[in-house]
C-alpha positions as a Markdown table, in Angstrom:
| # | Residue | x | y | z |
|---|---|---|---|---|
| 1 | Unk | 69.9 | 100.1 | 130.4 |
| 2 | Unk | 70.7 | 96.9 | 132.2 |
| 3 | Unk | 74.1 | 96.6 | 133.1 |
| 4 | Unk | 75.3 | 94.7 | 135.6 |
| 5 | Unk | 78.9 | 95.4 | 135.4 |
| 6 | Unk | 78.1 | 99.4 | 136.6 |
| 7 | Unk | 76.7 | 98.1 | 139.9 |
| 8 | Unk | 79.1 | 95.6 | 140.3 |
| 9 | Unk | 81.6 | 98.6 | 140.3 |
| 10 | Unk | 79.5 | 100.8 | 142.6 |
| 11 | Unk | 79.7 | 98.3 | 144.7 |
| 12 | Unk | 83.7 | 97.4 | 144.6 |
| 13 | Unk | 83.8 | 101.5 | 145.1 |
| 14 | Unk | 81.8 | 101.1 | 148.6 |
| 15 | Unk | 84.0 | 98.3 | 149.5 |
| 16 | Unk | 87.7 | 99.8 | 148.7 |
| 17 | Unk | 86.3 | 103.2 | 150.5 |
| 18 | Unk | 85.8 | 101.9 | 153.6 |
| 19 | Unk | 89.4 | 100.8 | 154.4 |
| 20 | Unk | 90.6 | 104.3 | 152.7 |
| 21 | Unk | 88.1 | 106.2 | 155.0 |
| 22 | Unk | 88.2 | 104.7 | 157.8 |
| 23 | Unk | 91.4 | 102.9 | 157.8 |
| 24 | Unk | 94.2 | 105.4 | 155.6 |
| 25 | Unk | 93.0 | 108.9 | 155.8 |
| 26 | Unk | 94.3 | 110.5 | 158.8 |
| 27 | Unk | 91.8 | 112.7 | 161.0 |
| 28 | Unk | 90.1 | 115.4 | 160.3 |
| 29 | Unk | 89.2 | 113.5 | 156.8 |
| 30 | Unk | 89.5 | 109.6 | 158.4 |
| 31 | Unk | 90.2 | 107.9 | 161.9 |
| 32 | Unk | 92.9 | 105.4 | 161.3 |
| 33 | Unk | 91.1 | 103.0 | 163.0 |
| 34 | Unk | 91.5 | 99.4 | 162.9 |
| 35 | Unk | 88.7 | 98.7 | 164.5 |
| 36 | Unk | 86.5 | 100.5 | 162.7 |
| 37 | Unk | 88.2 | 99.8 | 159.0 |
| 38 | Unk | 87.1 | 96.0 | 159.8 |
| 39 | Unk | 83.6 | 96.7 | 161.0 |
| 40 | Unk | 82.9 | 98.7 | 158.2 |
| 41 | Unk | 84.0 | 96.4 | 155.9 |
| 42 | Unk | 83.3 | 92.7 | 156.6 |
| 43 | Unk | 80.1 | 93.2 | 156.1 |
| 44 | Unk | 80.2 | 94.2 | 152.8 |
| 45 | Unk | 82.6 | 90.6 | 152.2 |
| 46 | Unk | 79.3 | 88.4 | 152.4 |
| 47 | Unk | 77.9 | 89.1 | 149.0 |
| 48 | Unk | 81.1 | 90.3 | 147.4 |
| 49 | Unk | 81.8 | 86.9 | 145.8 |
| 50 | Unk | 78.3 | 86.4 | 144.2 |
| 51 | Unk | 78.5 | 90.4 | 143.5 |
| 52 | Unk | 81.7 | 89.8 | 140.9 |
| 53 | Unk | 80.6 | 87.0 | 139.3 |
| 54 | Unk | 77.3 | 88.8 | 139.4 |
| 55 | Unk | 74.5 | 86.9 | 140.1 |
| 56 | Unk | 71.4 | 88.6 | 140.8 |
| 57 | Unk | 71.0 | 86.7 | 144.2 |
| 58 | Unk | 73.9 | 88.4 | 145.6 |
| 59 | Unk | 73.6 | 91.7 | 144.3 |
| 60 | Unk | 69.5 | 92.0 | 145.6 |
| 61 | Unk | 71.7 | 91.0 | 148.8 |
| 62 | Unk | 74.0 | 93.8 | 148.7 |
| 63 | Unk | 71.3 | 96.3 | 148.0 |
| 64 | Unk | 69.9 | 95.2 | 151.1 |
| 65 | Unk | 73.0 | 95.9 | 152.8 |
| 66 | Unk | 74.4 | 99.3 | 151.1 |
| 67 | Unk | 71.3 | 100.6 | 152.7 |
| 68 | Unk | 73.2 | 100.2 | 156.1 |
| 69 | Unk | 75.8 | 102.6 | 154.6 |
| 70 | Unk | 73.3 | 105.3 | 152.4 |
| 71 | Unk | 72.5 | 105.7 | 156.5 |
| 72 | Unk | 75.7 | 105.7 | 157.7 |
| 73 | Unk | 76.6 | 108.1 | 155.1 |
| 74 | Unk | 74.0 | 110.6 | 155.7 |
| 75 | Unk | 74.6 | 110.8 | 159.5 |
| 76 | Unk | 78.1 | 111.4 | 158.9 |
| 77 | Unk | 77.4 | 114.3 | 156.6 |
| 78 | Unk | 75.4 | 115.3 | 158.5 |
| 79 | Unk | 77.5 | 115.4 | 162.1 |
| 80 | Unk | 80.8 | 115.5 | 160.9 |
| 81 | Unk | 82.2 | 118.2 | 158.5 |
| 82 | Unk | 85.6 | 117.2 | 158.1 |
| 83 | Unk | 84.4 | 114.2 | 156.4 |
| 84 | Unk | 81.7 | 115.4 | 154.8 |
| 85 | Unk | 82.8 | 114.6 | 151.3 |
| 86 | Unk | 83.7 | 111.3 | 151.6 |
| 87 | Unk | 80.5 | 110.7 | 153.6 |
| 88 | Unk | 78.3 | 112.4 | 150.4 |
| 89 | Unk | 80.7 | 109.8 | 148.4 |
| 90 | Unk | 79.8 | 106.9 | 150.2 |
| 91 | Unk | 76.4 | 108.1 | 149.9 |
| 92 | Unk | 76.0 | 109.0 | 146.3 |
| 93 | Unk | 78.0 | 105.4 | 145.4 |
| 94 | Unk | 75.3 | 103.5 | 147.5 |
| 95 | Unk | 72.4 | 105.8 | 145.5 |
| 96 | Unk | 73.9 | 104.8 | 142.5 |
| 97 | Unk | 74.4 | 100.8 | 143.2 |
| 98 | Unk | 70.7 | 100.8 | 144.5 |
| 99 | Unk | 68.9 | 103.1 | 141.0 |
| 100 | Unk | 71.4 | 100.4 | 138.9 |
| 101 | Unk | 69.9 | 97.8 | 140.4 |
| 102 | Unk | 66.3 | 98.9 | 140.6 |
| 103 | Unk | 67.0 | 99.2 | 136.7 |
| 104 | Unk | 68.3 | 95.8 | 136.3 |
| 105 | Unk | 64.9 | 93.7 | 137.7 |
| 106 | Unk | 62.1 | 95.9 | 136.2 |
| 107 | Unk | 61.0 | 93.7 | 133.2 |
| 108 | Unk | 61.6 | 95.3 | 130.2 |
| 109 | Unk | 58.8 | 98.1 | 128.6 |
| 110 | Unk | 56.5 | 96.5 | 126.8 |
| 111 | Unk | 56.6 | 93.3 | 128.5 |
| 112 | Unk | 54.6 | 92.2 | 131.2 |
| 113 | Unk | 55.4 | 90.7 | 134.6 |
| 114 | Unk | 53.9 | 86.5 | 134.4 |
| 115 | Unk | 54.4 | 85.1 | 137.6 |
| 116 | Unk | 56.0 | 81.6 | 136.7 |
């Protein structure tokens, strides 16, 4: 199943819960940190433009990048139990947008890979 539109979501999901983690959600569950809602979400701005109008080139690009937050998500988890659901969140969204796009560039069965 090769469907873009899923991992363009999964990736609007990463986005919209960093500033609702980090930003919203008062402690123990979030910081309410300014500081912190922008550096966890800028990032994420580079390849959101490509991402919803989803070209590959951008989404390969974000891939890249939600690995910054699978670890992110993990340590949290792991270190901080107030937040541990919205840190296995963050991690099972960024699982998610990487096995959709994984799905997305493997030729299709049957066919096999010419390098043009």
């Amino acid at each position: 199943m090769k469907n873009p539109l899923a991992a363009m979501l999964c990736y609007v999901a990463i986005f919209f819960l960093q500033p609702i983690w980090h930003g919203l959600l008062p402690a123990p569950m979030g910081n309410q940190s300014l500081a912190l809602t922008l550096l966890s979400t800028s990032p994420l701005v580079i390849p959101l433009g490509g991402i919803l109008l989803r070209q590959m080139r951008s989404m390969i690009w974000g891939g890249y990048l939600v690995v910054l937050y699978f670890i992110a998500g993990v340590m949290e988890a792991w270190s901080n139990p107030p937040q541990r659901y919205l840190a296995l969140l963050q991690v099972g969204l960024t699982l998610l947008y990487v096995l959709l796009l994984v799905n997305m560039t493997r030729p299709a069965r049957g066919q096999a890979h010419r390098p043009d």
